[in-house]
mmCIF file of the N, C-alpha and C atoms, coordinates in Angstrom:
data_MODEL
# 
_entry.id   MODEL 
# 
loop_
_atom_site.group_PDB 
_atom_site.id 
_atom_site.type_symbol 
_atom_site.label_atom_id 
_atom_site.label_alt_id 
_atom_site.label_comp_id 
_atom_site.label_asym_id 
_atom_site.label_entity_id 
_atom_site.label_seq_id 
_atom_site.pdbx_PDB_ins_code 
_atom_site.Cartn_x 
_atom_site.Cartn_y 
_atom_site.Cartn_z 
_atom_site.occupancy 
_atom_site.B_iso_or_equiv 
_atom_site.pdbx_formal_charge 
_atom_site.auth_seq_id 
_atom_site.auth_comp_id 
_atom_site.auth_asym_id 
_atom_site.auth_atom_id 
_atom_site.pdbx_PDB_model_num 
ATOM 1   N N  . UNK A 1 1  ? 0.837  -1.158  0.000  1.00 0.00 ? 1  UNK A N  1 
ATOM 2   C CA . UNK A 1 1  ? 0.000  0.000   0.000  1.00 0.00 ? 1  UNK A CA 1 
ATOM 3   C C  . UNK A 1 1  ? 0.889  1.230   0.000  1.00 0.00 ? 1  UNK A C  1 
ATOM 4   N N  . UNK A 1 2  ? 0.760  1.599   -0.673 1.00 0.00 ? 2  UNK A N  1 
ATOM 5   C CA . UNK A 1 2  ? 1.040  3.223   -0.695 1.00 0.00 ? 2  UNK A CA 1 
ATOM 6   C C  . UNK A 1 2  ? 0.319  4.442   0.041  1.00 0.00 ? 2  UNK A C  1 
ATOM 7   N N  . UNK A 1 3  ? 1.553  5.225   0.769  1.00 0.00 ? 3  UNK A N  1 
ATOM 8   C CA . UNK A 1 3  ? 1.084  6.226   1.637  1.00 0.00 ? 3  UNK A CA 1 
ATOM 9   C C  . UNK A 1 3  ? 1.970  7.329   2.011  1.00 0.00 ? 3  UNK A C  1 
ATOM 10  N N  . UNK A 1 4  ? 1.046  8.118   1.572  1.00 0.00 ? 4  UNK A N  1 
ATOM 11  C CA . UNK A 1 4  ? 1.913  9.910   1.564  1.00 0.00 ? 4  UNK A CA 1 
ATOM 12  C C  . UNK A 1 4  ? 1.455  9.853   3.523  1.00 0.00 ? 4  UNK A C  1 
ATOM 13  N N  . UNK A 1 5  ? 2.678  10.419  3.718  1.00 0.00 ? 5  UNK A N  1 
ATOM 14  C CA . UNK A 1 5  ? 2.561  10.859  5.719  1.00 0.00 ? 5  UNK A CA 1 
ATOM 15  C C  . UNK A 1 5  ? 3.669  12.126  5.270  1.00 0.00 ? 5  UNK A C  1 
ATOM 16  N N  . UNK A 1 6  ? 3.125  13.089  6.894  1.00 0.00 ? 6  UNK A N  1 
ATOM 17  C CA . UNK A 1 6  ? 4.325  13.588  7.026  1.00 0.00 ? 6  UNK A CA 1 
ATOM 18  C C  . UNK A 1 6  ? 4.646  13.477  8.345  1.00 0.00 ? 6  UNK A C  1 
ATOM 19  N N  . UNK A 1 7  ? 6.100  13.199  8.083  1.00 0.00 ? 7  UNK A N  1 
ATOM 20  C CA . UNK A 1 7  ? 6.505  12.288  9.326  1.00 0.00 ? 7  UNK A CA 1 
ATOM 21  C C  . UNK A 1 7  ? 7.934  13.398  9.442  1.00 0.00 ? 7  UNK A C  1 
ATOM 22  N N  . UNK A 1 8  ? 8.378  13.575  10.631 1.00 0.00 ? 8  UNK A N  1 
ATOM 23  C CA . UNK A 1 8  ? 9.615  14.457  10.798 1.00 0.00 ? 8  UNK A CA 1 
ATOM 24  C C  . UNK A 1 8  ? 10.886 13.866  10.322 1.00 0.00 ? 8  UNK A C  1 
ATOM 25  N N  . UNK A 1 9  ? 11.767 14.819  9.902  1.00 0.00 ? 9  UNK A N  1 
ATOM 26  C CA . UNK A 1 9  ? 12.995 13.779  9.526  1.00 0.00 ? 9  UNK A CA 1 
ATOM 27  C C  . UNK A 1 9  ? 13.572 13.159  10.227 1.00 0.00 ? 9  UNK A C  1 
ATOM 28  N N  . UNK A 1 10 ? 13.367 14.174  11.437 1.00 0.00 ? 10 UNK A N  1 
ATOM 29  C CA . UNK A 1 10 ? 15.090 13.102  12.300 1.00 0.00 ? 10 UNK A CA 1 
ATOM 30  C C  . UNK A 1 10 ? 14.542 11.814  12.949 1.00 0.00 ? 10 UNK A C  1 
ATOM 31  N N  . UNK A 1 11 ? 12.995 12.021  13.128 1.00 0.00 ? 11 UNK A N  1 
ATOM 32  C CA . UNK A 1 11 ? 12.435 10.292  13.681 1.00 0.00 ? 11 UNK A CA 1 
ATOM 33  C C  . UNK A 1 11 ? 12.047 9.349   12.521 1.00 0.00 ? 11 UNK A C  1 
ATOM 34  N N  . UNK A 1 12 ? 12.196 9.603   11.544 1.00 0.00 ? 12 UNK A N  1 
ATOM 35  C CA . UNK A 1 12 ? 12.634 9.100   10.310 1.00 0.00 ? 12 UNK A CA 1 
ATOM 36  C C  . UNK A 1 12 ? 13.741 8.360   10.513 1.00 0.00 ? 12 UNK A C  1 
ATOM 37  N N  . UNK A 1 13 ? 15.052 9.224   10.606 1.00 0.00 ? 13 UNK A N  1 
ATOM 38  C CA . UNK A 1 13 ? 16.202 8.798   10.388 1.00 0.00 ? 13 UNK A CA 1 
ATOM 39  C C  . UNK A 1 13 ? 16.937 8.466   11.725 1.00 0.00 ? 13 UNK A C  1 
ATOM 40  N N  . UNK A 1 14 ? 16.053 8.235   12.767 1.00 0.00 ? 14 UNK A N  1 
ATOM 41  C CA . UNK A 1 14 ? 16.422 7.731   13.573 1.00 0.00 ? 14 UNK A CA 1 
ATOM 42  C C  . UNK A 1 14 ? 15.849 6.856   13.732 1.00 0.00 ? 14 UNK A C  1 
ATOM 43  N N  . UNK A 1 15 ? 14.659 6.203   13.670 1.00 0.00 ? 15 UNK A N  1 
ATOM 44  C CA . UNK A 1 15 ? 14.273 5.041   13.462 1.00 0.00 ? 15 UNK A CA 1 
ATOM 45  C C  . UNK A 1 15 ? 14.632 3.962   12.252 1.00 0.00 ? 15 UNK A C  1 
ATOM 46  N N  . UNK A 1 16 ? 15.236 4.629   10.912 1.00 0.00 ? 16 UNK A N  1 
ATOM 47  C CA . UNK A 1 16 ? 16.150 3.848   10.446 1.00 0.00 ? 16 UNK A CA 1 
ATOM 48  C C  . UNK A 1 16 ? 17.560 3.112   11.115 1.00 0.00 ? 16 UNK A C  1 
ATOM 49  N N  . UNK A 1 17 ? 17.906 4.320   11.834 1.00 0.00 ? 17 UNK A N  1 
ATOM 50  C CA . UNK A 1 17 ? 19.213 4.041   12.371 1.00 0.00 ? 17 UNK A CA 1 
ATOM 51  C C  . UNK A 1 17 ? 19.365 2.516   13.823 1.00 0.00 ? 17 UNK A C  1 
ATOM 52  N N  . UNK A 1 18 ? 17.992 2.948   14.300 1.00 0.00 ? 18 UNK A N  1 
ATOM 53  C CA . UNK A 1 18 ? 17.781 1.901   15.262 1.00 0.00 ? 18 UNK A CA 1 
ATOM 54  C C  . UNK A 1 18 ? 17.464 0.416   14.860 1.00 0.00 ? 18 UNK A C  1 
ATOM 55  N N  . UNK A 1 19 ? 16.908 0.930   13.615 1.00 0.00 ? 19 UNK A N  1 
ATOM 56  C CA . UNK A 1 19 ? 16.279 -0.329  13.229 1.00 0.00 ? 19 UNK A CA 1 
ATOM 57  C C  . UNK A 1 19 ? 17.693 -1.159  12.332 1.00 0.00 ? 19 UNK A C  1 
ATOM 58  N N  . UNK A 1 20 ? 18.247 -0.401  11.919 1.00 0.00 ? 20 UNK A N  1 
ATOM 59  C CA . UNK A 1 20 ? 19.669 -1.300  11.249 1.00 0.00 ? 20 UNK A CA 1 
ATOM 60  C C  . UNK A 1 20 ? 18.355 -1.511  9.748  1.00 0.00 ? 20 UNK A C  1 
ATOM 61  N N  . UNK A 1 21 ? 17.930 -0.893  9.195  1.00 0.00 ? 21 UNK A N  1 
ATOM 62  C CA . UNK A 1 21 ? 17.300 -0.339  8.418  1.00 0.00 ? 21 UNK A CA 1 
ATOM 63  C C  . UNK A 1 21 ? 18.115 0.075   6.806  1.00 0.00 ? 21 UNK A C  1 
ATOM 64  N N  . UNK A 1 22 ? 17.556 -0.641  5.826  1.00 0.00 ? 22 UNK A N  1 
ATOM 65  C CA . UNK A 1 22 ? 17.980 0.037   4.303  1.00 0.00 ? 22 UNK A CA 1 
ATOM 66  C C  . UNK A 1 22 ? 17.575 0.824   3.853  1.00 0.00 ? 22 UNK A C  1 
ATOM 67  N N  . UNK A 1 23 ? 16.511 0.823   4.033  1.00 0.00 ? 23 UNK A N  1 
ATOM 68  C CA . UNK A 1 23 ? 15.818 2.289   3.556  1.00 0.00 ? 23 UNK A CA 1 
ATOM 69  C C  . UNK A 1 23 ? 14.708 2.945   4.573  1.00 0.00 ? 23 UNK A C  1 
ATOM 70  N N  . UNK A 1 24 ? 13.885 3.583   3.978  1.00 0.00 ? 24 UNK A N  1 
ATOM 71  C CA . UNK A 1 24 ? 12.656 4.032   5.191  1.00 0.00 ? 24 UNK A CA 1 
ATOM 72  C C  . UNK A 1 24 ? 11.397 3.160   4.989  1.00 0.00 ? 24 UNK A C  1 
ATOM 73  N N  . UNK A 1 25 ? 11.148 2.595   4.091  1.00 0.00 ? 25 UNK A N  1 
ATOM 74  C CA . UNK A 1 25 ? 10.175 1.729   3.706  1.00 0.00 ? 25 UNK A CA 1 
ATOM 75  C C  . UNK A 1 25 ? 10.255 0.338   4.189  1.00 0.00 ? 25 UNK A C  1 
ATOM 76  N N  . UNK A 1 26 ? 11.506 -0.206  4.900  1.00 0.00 ? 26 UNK A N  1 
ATOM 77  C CA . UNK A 1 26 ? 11.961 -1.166  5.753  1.00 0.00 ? 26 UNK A CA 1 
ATOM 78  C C  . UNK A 1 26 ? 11.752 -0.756  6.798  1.00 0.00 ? 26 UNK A C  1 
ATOM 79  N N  . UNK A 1 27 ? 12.480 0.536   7.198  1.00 0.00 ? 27 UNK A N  1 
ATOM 80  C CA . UNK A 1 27 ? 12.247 1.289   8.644  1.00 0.00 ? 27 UNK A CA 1 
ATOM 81  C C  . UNK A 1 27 ? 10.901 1.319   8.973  1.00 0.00 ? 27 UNK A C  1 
ATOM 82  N N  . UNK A 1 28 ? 10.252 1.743   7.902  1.00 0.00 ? 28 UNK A N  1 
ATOM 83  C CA . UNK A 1 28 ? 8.648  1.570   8.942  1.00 0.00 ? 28 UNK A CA 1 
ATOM 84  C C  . UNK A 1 28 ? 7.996  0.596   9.072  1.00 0.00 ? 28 UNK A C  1 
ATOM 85  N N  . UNK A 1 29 ? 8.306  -0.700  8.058  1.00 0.00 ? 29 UNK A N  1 
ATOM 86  C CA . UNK A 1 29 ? 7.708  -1.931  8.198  1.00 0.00 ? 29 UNK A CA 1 
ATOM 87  C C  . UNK A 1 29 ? 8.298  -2.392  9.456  1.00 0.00 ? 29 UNK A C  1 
ATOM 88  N N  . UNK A 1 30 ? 9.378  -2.165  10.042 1.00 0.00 ? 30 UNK A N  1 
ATOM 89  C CA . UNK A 1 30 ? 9.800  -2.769  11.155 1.00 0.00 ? 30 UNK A CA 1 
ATOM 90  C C  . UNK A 1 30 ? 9.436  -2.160  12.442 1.00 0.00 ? 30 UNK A C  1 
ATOM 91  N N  . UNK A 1 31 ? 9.555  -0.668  12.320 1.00 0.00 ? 31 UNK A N  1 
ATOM 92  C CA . UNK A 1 31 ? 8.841  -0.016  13.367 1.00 0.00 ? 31 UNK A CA 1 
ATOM 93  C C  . UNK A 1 31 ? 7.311  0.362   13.115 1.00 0.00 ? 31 UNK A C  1 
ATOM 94  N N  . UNK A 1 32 ? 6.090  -0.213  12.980 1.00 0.00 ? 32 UNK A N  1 
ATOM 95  C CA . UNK A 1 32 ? 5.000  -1.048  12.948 1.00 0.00 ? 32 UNK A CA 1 
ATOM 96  C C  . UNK A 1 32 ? 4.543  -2.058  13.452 1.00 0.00 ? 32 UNK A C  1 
ATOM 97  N N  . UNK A 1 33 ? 5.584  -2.929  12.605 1.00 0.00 ? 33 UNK A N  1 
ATOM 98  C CA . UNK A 1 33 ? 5.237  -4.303  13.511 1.00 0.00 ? 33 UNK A CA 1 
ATOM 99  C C  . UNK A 1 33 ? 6.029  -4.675  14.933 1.00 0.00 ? 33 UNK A C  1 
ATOM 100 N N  . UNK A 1 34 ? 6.780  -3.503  15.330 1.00 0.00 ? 34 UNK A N  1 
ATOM 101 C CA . UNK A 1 34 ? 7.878  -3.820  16.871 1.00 0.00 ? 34 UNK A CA 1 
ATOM 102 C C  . UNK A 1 34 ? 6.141  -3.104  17.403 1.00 0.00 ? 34 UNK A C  1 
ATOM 103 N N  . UNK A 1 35 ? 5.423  -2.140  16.925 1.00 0.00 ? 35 UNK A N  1 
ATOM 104 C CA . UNK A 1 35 ? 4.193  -1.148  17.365 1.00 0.00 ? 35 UNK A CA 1 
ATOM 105 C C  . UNK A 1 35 ? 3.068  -2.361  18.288 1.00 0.00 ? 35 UNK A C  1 
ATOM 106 N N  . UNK A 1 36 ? 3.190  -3.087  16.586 1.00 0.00 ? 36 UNK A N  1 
ATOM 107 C CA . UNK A 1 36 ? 1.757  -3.929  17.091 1.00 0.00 ? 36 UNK A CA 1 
ATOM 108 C C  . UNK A 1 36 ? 2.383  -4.888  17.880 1.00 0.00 ? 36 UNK A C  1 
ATOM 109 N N  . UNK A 1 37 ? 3.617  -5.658  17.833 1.00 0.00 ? 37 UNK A N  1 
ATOM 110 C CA . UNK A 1 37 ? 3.920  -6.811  18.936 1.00 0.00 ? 37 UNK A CA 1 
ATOM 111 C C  . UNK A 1 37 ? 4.060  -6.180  20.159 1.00 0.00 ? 37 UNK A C  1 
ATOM 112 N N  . UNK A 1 38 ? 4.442  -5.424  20.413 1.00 0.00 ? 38 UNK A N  1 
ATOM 113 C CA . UNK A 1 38 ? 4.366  -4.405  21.886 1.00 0.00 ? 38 UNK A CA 1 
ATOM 114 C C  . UNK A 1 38 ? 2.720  -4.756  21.967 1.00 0.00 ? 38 UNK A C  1 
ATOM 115 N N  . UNK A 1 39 ? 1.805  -4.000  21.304 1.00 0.00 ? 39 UNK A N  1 
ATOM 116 C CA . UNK A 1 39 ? 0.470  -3.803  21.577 1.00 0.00 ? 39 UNK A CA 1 
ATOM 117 C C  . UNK A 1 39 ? -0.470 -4.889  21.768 1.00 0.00 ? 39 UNK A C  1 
ATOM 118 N N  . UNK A 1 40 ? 0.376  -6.068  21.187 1.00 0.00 ? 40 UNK A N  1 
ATOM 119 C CA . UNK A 1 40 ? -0.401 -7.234  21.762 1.00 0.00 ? 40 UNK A CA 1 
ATOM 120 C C  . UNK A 1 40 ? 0.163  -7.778  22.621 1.00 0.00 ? 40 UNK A C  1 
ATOM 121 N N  . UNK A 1 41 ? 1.284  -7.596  23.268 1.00 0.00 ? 41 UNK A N  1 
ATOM 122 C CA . UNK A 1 41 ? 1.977  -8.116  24.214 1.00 0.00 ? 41 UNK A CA 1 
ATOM 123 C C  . UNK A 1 41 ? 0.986  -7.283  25.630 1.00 0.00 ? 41 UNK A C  1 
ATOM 124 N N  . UNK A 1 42 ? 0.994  -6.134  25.092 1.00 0.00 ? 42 UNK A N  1 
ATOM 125 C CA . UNK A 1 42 ? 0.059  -5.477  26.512 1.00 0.00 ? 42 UNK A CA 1 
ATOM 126 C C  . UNK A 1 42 ? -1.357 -6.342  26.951 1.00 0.00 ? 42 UNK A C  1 
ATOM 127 N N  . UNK A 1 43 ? -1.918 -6.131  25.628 1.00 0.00 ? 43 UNK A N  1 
ATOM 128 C CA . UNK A 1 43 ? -2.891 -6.779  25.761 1.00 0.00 ? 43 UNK A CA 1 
ATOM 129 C C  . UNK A 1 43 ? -3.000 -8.336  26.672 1.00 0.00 ? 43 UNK A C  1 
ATOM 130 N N  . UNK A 1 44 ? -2.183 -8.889  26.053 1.00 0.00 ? 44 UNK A N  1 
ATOM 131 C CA . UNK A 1 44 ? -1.748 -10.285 27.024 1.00 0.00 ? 44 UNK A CA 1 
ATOM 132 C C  . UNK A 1 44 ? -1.788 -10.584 28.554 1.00 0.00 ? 44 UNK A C  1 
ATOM 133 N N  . UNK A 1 45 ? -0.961 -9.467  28.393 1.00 0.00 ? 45 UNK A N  1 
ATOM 134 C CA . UNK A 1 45 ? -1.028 -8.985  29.696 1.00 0.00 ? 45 UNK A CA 1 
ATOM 135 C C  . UNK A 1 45 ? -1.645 -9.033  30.616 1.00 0.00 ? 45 UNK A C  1 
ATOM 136 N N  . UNK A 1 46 ? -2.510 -7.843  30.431 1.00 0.00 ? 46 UNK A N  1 
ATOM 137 C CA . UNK A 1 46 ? -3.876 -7.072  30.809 1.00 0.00 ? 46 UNK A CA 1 
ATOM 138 C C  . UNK A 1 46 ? -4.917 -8.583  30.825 1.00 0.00 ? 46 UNK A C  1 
ATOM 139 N N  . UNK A 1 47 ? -4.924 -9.340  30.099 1.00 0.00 ? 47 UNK A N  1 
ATOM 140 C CA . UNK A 1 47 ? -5.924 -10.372 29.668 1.00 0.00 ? 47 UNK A CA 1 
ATOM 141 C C  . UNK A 1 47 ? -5.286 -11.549 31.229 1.00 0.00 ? 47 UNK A C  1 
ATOM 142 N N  . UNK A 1 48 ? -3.870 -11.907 31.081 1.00 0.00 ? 48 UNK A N  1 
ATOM 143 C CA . UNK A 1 48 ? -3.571 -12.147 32.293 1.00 0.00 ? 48 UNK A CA 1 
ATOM 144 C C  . UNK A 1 48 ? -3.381 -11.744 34.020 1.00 0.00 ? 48 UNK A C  1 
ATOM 145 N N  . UNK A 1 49 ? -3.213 -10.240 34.003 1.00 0.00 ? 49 UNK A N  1 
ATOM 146 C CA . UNK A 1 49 ? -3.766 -10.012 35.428 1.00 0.00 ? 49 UNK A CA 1 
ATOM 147 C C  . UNK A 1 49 ? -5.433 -10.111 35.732 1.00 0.00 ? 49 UNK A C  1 
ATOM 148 N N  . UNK A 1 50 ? -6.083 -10.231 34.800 1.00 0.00 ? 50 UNK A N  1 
ATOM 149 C CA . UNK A 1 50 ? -7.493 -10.392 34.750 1.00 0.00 ? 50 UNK A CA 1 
ATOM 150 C C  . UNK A 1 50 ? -7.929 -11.459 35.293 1.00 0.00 ? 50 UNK A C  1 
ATOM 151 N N  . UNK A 1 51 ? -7.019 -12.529 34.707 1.00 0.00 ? 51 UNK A N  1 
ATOM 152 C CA . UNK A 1 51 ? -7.994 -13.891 35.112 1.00 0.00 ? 51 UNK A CA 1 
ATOM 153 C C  . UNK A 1 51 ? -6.058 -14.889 34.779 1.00 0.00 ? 51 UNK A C  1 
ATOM 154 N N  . UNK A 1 52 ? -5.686 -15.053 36.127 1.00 0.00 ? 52 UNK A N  1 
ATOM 155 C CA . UNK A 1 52 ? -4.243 -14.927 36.010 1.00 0.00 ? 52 UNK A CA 1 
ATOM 156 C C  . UNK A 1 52 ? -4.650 -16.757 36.000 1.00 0.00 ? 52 UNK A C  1 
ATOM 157 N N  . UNK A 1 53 ? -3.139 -17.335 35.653 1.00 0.00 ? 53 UNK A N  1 
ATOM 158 C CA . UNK A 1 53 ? -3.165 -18.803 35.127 1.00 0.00 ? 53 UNK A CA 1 
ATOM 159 C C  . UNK A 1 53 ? -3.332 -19.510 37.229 1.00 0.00 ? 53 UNK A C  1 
ATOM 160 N N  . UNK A 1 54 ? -3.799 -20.314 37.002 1.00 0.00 ? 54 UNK A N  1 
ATOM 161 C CA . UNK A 1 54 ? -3.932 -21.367 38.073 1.00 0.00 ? 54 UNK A CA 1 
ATOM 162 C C  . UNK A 1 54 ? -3.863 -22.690 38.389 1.00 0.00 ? 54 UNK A C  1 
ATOM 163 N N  . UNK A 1 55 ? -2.818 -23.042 38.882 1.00 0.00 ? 55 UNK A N  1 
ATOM 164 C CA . UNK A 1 55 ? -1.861 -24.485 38.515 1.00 0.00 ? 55 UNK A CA 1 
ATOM 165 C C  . UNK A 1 55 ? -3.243 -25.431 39.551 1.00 0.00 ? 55 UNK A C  1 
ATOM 166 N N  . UNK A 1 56 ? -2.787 -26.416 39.160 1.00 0.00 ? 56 UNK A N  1 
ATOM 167 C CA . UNK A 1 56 ? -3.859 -27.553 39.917 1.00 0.00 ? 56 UNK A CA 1 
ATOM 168 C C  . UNK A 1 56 ? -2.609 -28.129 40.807 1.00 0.00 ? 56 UNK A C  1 
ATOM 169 N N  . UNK A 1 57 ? -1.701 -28.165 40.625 1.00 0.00 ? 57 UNK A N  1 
ATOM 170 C CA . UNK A 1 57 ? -0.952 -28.865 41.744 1.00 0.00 ? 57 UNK A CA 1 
ATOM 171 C C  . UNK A 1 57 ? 0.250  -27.682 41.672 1.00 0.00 ? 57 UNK A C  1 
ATOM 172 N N  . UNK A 1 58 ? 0.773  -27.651 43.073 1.00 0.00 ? 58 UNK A N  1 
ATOM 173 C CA . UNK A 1 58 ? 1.892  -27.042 43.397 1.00 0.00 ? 58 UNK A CA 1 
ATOM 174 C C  . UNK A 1 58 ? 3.249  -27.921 43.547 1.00 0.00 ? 58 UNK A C  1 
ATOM 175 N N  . UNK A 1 59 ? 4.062  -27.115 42.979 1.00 0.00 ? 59 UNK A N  1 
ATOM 176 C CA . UNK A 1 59 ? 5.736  -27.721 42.633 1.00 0.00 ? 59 UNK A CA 1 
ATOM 177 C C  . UNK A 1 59 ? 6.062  -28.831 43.337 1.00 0.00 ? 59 UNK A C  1 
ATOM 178 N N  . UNK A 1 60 ? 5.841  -29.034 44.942 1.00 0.00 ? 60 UNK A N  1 
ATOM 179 C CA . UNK A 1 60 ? 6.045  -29.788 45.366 1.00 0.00 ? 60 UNK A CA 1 
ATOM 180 C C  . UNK A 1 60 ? 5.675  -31.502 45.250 1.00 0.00 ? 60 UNK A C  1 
ATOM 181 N N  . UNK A 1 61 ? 3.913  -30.413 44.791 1.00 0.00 ? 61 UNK A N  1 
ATOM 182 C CA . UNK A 1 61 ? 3.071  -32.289 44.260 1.00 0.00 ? 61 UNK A CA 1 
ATOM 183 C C  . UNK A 1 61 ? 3.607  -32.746 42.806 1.00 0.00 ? 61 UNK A C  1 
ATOM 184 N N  . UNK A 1 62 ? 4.082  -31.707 42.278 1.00 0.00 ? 62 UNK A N  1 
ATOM 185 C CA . UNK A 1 62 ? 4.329  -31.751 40.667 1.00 0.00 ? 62 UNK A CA 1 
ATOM 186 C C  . UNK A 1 62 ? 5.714  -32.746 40.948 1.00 0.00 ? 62 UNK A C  1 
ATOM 187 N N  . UNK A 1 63 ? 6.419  -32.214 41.678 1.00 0.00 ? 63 UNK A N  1 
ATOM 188 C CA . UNK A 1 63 ? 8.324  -33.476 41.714 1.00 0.00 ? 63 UNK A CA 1 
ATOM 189 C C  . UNK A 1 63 ? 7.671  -34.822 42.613 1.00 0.00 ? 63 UNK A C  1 
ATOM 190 N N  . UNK A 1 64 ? 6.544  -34.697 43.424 1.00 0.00 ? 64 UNK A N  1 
ATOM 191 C CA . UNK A 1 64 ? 6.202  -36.289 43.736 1.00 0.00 ? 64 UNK A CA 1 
ATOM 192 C C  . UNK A 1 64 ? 5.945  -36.834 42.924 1.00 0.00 ? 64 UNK A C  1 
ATOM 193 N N  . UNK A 1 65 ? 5.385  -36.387 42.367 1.00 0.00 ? 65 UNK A N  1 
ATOM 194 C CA . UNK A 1 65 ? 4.456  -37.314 40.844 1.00 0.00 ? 65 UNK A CA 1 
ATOM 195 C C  . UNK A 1 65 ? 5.339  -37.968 40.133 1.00 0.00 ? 65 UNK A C  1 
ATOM 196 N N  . UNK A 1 66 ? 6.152  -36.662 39.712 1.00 0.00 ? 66 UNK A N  1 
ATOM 197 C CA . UNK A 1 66 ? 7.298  -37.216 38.777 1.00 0.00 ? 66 UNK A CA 1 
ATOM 198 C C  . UNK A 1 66 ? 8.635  -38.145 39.384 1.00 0.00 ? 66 UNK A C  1 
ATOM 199 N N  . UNK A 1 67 ? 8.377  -38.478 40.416 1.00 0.00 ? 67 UNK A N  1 
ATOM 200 C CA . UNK A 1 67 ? 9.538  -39.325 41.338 1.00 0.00 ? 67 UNK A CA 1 
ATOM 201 C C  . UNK A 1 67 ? 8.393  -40.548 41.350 1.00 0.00 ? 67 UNK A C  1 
ATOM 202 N N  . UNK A 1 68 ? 7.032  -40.996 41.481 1.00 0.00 ? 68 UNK A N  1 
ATOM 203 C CA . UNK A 1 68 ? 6.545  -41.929 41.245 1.00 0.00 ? 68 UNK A CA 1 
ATOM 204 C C  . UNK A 1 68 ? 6.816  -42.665 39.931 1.00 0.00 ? 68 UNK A C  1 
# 
């Protein structure tokens, strides 16, 4: 897709620079998708302090088991 932005230079060319980047059309495909994996990583998150994971046995019953 093609897209006119105006975007400042130096976060342009500093987000090339971070990104180890060939051009700017790499640079933003990469700083995008670092955007959205951050943004679903929050989400994850958020989805886990919500309704956080809950083991059925604790470590201790977990190494009996496995010593049976």
């Amino acid at each position: 897709m093609k897209v006119t932005a105006i975007i400042p230079d130096e976060l342009v060319k500093e987000t090339q620079t971070l990104s180890n980047a060939r051009n700017i059309t790499e640079a933003m495909i990469i700083a995008l998708n670092s955007y959205i994996s951050l943004e679903k990583l929050k989400a994850m998150g958020e989805a886990i302090k919500k309704n956080p994971l809950q083991f059925k046995f604790s470590a201790e019953e977990i190494r009996d088991l496995n010593r049976q």
